[in-house]
N, CA, C and O atoms as a GROMACS GRO file, in nm:
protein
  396
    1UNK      N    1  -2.731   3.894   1.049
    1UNK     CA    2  -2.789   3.762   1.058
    1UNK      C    3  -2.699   3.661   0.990
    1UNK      O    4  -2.639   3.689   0.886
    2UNK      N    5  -2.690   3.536   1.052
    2UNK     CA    6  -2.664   3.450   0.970
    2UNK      C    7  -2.700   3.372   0.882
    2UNK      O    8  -2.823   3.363   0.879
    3UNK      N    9  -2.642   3.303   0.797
    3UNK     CA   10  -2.689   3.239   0.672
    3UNK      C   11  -2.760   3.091   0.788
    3UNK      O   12  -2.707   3.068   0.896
    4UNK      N   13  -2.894   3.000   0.732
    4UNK     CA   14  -2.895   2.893   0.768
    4UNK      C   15  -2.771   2.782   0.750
    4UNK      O   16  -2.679   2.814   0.675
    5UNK      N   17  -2.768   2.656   0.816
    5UNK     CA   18  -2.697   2.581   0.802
    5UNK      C   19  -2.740   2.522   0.673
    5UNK      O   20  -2.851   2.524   0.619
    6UNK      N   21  -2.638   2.473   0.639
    6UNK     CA   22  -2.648   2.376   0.461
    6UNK      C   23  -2.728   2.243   0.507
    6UNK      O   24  -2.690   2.175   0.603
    7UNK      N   25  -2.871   2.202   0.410
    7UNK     CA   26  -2.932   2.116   0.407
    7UNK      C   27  -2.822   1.959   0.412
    7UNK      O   28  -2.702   1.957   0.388
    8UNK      N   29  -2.896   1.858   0.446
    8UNK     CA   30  -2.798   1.735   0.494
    8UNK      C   31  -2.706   1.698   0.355
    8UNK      O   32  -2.771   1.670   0.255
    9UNK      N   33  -2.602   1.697   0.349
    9UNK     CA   34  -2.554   1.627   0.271
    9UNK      C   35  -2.480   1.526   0.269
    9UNK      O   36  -2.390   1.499   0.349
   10UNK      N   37  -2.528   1.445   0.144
   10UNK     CA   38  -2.492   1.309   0.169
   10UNK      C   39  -2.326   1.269   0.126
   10UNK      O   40  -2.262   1.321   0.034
   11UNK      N   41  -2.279   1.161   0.222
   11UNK     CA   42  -2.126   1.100   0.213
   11UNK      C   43  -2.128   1.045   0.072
   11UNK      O   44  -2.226   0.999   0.012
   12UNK      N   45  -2.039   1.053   0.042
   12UNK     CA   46  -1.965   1.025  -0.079
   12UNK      C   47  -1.951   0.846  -0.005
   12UNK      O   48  -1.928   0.842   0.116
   13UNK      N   49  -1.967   0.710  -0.081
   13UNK     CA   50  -2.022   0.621  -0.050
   13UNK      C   51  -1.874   0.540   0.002
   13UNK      O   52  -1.784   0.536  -0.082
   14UNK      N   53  -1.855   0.492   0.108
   14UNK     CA   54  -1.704   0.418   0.124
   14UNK      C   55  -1.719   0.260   0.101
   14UNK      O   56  -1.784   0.183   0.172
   15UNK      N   57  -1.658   0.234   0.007
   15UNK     CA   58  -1.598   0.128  -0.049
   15UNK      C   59  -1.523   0.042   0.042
   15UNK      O   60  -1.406   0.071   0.068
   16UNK      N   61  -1.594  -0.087   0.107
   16UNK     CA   62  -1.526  -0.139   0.224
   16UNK      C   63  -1.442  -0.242   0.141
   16UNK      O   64  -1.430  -0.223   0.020
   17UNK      N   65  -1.382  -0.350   0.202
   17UNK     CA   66  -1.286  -0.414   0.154
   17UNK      C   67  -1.397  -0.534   0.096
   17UNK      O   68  -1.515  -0.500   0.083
   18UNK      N   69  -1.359  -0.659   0.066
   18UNK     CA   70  -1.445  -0.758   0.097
   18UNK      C   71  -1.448  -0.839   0.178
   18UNK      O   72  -1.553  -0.894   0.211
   19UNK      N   73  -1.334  -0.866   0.230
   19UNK     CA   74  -1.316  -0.894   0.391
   19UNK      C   75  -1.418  -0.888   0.477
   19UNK      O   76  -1.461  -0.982   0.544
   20UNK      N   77  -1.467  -0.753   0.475
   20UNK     CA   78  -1.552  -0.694   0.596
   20UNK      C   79  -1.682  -0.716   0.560
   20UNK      O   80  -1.769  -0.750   0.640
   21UNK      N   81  -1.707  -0.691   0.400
   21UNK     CA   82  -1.875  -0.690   0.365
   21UNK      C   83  -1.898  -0.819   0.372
   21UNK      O   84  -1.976  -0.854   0.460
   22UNK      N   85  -1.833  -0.935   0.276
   22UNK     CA   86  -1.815  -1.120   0.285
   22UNK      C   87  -1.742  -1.145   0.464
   22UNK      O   88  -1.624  -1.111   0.459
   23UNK      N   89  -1.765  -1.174   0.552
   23UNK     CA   90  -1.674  -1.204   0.616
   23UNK      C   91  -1.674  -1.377   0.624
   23UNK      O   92  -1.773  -1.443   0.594
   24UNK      N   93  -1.560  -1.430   0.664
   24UNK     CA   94  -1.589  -1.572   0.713
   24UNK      C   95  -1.665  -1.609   0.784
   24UNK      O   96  -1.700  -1.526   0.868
   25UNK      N   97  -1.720  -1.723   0.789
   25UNK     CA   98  -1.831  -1.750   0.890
   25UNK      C   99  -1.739  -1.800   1.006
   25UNK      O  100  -1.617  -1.812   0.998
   26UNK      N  101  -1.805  -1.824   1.099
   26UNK     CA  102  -1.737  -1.829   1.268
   26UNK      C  103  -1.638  -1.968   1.246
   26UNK      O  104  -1.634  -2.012   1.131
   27UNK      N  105  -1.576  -2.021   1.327
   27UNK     CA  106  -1.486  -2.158   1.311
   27UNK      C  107  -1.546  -2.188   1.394
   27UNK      O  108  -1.608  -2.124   1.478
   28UNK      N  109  -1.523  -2.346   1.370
   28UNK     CA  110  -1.624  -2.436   1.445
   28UNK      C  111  -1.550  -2.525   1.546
   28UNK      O  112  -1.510  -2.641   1.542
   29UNK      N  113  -1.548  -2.402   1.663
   29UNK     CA  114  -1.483  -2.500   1.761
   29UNK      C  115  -1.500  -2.566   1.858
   29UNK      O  116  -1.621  -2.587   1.849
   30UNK      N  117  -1.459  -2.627   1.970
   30UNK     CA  118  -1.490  -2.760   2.024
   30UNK      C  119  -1.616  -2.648   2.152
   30UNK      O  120  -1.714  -2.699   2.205
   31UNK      N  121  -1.586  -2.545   2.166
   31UNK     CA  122  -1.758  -2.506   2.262
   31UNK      C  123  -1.808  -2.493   2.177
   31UNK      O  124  -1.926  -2.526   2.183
   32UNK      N  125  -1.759  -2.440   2.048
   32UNK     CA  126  -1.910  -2.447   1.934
   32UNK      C  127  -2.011  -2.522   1.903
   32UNK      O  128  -2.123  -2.521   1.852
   33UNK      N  129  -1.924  -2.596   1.958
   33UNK     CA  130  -2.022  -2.783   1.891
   33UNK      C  131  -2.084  -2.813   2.058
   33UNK      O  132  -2.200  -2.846   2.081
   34UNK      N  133  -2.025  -2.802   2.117
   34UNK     CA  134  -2.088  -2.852   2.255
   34UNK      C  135  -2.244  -2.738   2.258
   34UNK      O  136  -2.362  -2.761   2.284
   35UNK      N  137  -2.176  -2.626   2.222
   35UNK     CA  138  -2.298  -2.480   2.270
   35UNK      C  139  -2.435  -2.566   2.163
   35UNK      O  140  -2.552  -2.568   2.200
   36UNK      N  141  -2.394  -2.622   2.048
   36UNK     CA  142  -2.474  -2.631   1.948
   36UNK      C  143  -2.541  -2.783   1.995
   36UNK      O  144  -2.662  -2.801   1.980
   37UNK      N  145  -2.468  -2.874   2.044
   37UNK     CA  146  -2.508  -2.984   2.099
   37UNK      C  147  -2.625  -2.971   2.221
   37UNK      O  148  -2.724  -3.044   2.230
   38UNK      N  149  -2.593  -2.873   2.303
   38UNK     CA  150  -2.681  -2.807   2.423
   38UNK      C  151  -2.812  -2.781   2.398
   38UNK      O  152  -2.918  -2.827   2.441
   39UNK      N  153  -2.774  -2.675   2.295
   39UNK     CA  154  -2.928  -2.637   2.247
   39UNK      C  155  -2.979  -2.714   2.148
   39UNK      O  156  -3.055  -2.662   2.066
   40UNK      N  157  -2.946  -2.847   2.143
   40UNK     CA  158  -3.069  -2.929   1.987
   40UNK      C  159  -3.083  -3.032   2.096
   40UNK      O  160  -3.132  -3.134   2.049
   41UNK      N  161  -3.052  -3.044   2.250
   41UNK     CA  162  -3.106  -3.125   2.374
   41UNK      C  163  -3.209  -3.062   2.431
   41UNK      O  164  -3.156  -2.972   2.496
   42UNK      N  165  -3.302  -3.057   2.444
   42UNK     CA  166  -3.436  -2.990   2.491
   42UNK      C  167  -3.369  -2.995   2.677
   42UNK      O  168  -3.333  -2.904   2.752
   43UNK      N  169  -3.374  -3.109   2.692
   43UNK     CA  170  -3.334  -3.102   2.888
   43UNK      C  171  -3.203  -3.037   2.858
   43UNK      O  172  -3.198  -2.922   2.902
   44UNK      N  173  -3.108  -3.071   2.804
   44UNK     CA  174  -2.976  -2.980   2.884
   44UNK      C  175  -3.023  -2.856   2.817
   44UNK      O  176  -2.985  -2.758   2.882
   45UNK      N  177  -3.093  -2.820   2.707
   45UNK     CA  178  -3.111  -2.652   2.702
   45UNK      C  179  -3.194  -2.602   2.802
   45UNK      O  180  -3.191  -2.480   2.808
   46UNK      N  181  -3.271  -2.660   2.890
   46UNK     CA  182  -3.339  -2.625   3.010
   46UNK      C  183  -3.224  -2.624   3.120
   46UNK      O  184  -3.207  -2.512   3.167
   47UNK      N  185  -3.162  -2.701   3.158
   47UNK     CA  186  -3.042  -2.696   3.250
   47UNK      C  187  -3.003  -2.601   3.243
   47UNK      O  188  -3.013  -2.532   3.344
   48UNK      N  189  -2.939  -2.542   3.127
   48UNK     CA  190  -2.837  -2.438   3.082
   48UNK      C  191  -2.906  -2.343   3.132
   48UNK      O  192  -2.860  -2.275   3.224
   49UNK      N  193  -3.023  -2.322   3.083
   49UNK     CA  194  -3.119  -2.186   3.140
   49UNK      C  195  -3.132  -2.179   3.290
   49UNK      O  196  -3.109  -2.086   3.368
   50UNK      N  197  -3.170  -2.288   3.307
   50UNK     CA  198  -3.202  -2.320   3.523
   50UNK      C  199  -3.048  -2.257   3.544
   50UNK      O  200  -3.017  -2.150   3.596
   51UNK      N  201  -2.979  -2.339   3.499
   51UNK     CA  202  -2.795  -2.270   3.580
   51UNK      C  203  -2.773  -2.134   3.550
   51UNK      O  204  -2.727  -2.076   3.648
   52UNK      N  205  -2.792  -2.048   3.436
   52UNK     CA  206  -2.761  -1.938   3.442
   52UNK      C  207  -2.872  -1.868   3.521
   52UNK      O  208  -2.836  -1.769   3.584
   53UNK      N  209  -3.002  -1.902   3.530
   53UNK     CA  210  -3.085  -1.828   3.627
   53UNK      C  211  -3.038  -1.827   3.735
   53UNK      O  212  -3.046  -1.714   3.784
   54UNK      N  213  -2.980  -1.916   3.814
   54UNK     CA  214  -2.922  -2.002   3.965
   54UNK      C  215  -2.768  -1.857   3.918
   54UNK      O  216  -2.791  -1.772   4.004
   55UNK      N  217  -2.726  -1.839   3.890
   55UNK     CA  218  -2.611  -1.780   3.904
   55UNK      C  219  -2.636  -1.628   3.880
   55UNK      O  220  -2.548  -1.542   3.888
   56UNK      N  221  -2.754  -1.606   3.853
   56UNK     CA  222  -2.796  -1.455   3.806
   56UNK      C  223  -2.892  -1.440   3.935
   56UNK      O  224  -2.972  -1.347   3.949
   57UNK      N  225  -2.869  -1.567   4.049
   57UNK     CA  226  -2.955  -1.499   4.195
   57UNK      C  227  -2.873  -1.397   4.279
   57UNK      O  228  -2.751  -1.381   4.281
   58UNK      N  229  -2.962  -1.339   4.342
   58UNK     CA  230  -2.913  -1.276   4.451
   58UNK      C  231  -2.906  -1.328   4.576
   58UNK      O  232  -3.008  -1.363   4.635
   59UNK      N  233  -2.747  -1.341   4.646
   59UNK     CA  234  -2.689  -1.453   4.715
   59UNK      C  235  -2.722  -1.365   4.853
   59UNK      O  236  -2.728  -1.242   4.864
   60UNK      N  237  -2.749  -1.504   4.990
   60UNK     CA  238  -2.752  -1.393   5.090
   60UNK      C  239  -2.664  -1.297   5.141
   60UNK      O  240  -2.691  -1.201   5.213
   61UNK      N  241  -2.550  -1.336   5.092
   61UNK     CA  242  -2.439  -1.219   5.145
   61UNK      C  243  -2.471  -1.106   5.112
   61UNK      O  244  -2.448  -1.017   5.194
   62UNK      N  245  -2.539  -1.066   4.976
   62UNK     CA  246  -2.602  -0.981   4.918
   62UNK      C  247  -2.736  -0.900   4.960
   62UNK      O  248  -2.770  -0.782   4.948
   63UNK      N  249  -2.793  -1.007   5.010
   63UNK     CA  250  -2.946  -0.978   5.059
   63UNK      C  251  -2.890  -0.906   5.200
   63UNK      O  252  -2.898  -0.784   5.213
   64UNK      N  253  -2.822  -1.005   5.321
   64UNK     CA  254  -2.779  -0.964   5.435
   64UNK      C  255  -2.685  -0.914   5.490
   64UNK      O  256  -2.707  -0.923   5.610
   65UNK      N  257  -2.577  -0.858   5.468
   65UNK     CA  258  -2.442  -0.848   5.446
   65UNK      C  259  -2.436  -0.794   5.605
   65UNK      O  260  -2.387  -0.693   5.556
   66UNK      N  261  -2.439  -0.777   5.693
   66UNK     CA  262  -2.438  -0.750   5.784
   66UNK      C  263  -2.400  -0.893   5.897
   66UNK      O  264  -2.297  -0.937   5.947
   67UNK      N  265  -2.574  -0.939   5.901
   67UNK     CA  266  -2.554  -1.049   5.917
   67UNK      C  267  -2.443  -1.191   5.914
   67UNK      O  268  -2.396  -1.271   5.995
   68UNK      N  269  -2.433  -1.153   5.727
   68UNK     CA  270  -2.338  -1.253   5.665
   68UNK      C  271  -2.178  -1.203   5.739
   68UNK      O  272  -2.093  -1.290   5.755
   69UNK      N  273  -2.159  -1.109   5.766
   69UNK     CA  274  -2.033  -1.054   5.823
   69UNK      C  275  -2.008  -1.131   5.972
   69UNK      O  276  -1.908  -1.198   5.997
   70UNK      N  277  -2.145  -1.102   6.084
   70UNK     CA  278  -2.126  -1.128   6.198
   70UNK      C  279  -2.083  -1.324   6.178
   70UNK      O  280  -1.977  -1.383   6.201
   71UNK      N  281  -2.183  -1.364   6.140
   71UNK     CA  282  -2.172  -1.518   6.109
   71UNK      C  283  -2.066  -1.545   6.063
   71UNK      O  284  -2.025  -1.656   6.097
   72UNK      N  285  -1.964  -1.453   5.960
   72UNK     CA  286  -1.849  -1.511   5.926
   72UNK      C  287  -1.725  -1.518   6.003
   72UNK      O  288  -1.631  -1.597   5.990
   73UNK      N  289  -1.747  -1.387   6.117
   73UNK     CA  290  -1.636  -1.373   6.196
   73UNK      C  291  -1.693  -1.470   6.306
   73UNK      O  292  -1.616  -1.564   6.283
   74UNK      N  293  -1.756  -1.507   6.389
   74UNK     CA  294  -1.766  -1.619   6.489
   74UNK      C  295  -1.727  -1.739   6.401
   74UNK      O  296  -1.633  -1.810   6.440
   75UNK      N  297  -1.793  -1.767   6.284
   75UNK     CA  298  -1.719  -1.897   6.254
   75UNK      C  299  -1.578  -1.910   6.265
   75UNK      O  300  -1.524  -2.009   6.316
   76UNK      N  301  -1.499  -1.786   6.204
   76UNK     CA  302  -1.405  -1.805   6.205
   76UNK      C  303  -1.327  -1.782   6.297
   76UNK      O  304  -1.210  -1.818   6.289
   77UNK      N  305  -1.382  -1.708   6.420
   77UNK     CA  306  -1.307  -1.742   6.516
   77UNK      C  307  -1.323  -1.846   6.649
   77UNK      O  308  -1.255  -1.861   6.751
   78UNK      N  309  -1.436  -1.907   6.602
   78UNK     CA  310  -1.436  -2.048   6.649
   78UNK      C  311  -1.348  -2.133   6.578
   78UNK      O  312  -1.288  -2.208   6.655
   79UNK      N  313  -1.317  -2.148   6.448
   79UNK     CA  314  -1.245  -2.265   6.372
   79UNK      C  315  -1.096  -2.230   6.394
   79UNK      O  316  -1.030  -2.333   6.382
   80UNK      N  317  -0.995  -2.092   6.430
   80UNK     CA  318  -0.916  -2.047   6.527
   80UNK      C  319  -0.904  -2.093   6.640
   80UNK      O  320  -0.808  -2.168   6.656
   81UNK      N  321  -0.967  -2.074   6.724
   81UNK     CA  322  -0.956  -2.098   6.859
   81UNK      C  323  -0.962  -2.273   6.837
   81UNK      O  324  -0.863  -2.329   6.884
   82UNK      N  325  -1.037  -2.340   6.789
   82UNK     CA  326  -1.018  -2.503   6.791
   82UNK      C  327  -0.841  -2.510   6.746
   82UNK      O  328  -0.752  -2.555   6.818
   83UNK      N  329  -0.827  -2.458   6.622
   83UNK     CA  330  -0.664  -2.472   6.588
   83UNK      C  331  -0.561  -2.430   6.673
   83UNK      O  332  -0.458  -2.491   6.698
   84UNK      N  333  -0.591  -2.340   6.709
   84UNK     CA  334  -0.505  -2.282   6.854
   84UNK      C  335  -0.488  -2.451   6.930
   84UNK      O  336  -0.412  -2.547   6.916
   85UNK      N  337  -0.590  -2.419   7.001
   85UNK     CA  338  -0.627  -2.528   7.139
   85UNK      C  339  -0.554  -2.663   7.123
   85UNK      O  340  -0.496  -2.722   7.215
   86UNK      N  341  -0.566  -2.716   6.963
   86UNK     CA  342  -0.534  -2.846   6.907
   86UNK      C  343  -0.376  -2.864   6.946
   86UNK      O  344  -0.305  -2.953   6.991
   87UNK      N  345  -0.356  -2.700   6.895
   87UNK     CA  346  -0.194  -2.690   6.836
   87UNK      C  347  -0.088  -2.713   7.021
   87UNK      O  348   0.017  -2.759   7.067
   88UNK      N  349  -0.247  -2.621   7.071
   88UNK     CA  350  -0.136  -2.653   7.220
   88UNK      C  351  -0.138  -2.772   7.312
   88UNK      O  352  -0.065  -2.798   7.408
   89UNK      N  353  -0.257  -2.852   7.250
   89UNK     CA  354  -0.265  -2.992   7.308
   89UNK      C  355  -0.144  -3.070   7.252
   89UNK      O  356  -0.068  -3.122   7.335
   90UNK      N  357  -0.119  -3.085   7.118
   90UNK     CA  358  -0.020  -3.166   7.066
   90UNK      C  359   0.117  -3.113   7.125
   90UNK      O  360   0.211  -3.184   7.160
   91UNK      N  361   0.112  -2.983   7.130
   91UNK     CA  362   0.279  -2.936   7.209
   91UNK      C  363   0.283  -3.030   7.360
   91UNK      O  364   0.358  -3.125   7.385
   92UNK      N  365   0.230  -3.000   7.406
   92UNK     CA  366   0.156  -3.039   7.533
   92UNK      C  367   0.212  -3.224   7.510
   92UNK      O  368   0.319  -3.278   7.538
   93UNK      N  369   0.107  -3.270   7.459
   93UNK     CA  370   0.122  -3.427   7.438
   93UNK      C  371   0.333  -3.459   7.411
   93UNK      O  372   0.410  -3.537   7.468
   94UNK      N  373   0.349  -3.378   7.325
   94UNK     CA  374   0.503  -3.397   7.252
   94UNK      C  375   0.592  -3.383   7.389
   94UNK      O  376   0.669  -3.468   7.433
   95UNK      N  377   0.559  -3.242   7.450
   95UNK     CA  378   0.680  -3.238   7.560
   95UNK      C  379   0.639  -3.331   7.732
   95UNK      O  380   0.672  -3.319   7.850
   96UNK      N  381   0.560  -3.409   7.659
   96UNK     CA  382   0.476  -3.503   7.801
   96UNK      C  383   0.563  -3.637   7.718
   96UNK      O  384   0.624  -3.716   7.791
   97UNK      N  385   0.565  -3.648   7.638
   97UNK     CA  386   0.675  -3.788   7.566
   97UNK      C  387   0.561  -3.837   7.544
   97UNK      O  388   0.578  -3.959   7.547
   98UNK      N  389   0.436  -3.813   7.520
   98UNK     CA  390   0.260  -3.934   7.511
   98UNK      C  391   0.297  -3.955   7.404
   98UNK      O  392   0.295  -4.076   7.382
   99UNK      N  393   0.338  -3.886   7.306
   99UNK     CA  394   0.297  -3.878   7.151
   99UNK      C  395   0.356  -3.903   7.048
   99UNK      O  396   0.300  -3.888   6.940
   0.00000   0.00000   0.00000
């Protein structure tokens, strides 16, 4: 049989620097003061909240992605085909002397 394991024993206590136990307090920089300006504004601390809610939505590309795919390729190959068409009207116009 074996012996039990040795009851918990405690660390010998580590001595941090004072650096680490005191540390500096934060520096006060120019978002510091704005972040701190934000929140002692009752409406822009509501804004702030509305905008990060608005950016923490779920977008339809997300919801539909399928969808969002088909819709992206007709757009874009409608907004193609107009650039095409344009590009060969102006050739067109140039070697006609119109233009």
């Amino acid at each position: 049989m074996t012996s039990p394991p040795p009851s918990h024993q405690h660390r010998p206590r580590v001595d941090l620097p004072d650096w680490m136990r005191n540390p500096e307090p934060p520096r006060r920089t120019t978002g510091r003061r704005l972040s701190e300006l934000v929140d002692g504004v009752p409406a822009l601390h509501a804004a702030r909240r509305r905008l990060w809610a608005w950016r923490d939505r779920t977008r339809f590309s997300e919801r539909r992605p399928v969808l969002s795919a088909i819709v992206s390729f007709v757009l874009v190959a409608v907004v193609a085909t107009c650039l095409v068409v344009g590009t060969m009207y102006l050739f067109h116009q140039i070697t006609q002397r119109q233009l």
